[in-house]
Structures are given as C-alpha cells and as structure tokens.
N, C-alpha and C positions, 0 to 999 in steps of 0.2 A: 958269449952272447949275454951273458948273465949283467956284464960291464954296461949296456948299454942302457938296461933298462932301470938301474938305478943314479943314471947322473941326470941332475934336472937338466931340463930344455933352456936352452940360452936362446932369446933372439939375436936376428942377426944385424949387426952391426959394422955400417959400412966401414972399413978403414982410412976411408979418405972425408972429412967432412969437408960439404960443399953446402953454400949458401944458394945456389941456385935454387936450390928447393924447398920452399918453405913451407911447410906444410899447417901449419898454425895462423894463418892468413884467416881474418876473419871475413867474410864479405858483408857489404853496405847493406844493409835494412832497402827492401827495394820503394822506389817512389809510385805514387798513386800515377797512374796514368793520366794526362794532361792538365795536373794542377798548375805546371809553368806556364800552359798554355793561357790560364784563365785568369792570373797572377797578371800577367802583361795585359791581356783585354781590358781586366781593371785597372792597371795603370796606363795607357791608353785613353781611353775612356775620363779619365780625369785631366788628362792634361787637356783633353776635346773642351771640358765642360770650363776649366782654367782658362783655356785660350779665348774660347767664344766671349767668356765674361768681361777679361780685357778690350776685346773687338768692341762689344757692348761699348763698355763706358769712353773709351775712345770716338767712339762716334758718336754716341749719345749728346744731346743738347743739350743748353746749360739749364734748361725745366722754364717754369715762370717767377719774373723776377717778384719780390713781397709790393711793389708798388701796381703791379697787376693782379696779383690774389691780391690784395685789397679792394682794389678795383672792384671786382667782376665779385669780391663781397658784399659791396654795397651795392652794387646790381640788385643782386639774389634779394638783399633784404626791401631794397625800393619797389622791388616787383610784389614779394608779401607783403610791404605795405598794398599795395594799389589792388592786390587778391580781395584783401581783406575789405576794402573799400566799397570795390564791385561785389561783394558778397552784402553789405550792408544797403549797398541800394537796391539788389536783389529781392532781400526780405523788404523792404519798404515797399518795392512796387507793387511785390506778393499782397501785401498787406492793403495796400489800396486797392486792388483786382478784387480780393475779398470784401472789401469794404461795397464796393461798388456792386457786386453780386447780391450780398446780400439785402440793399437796399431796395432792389426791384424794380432799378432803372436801366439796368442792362440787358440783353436778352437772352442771357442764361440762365437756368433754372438756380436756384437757391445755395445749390449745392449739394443736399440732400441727397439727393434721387429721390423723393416720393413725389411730388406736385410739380406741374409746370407753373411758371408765372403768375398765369392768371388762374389758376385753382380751378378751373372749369372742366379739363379734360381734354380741350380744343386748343387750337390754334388761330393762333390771329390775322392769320393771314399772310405771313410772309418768315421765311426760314428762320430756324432758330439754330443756336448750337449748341449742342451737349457734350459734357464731358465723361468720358464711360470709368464708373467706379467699378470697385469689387464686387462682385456677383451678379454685373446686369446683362443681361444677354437683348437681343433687339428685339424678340417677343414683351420682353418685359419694358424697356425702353418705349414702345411703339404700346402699349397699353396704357402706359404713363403718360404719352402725348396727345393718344388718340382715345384714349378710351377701347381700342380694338386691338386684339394680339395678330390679329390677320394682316393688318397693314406692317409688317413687319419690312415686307419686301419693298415699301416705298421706302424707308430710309437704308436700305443695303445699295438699291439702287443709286438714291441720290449721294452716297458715298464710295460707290464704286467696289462695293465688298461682296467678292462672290462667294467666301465661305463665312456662313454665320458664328462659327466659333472660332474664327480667328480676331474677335475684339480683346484691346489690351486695354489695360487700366491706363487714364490716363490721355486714352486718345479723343480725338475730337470729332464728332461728330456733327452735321448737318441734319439737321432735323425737318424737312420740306411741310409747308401745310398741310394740314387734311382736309383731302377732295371732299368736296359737299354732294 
C-alpha cells in the first residue's frame, strides 16, 4: 500500500488520438442582436433616396430657358419702374389735397383738429367732412363743430357708428349741420 501513495498521479491519456474532438475550439464573439437588420434598412433606404433622385431628374423639365429669365427680368424691373412712378404721383396729388386744404376753399377743416373753417364754432349749413386724427373722440369732434359735446350723437348717426370708441385714425367723417 505504501507503493501507491508515493507515485505521482498521471493523467489519463487516451491511447488513440482522434481529431474528432477538439477541445480548444474557440467560439465567435457573439453579435448584437438585429444590427444586420438595421445595416440593410439603411442600405435599403439609400438606394429609395438614389432611385427617387434619378425618377426626379428624368422627368424633370428642362427649367426656363435664359431668353425667358431675361424676359420676365425685365418684366419685374419695368413694373418697379411704373411702382415708383405711381408712387411719385401719389405724393404729388397728396401734396395738392394739402395744398388745397389748407387754403380754405375746400370743406375740410385745416387739418389741425382745433377750428372748423369758418372759426365761428357753427356750420354753414351744409355737411362737411372730417378726417379723425389721434386723440379725437366724437365728443370732442362735435365740440369742435358745434360748440356742444351733446350733439355728439348727430354726427355717429349721420355716419352710421354705433360704438363711439370704435373711430380710427384716419377715417372720414361726415360732419351734418347744426340744427338751429
């Protein structure tokens, strides 16, 4: 017994080697779960955006030719000339309309807002029209023509305005005589 327990341990070793069994087989690094999937979606996907492009220019028209963009340049510029034209006669007529106003022969007030026409307070007897500046409200307006804040409601009337703080700048008003 003594024998047994001083001979080292041998493993065991087949006497036949056989290649069947490899034991030093490494195996493959495993793959992320549906990156082929998404590989091909994106290549996929580009040949979509490749092919639509071709469809494109295949059927696409040949654009405009330079003897029409010239054209349709001189258009544009012939038309800002004639803008700028009607803008110049614009200011002219403005400028006579003022002229005329302020001369005292037309039957609009001065421009101002403080005095009607004739400086009296009254009317002369047949409508006038006003044009409503910043801050005039038809009290104020109707004090200016009549001398009275009360007759306010003759000129809302004879312009058709049921809310008195709906006047805008700029708008026209009808000014009716005042009743005697």
């Amino acid at each position: 017994m003594e024998e047994h327990s001083t001979k080292p341990f041998q493993p065991y070793e087949s006497a036949t080697t056989d290649d069947a069994f490899d034991y030093g087989y490494d195996e493959p690094e495993p793959r992320r779960p549906g990156s082929d999937i998404i590989w091909g979606r994106v290549a996929i996907l580009g040949a979509l955006v490749l092919l639509a492009f071709l469809i494109g220019r295949t059927t696409a028209g040949g654009g405009v030719s330079q003897a029409e963009f010239d054209q349709a340049k001189a258009t544009a510029a012939d038309a800002s000339d004639r803008v700028a034209e009607l803008e110049q006669q614009i200011v002219a007529l403005q400028e006579q309309v003022n002229a005329e106003d302020t001369s005292g022969t037309g039957t609009q007030g001065d421009g101002s807002g403080n005095e009607n026409p004739n400086g009296d307070g009254g009317t002369t007897g047949q409508a006038e029209t006003y044009i409503v500046e910043s801050g005039d409200t038809l009290q104020t307006i109707a004090e200016q023509f009549y001398g009275d804040v009360s007759l306010y409601d003759l000129i809302a009337d004879a312009n058709d305005i049921t809310d008195p703080t709906t006047l805008h700048v700029g708008q026209e008003l009808t000014i009716p005589p005042k009743p005697e």
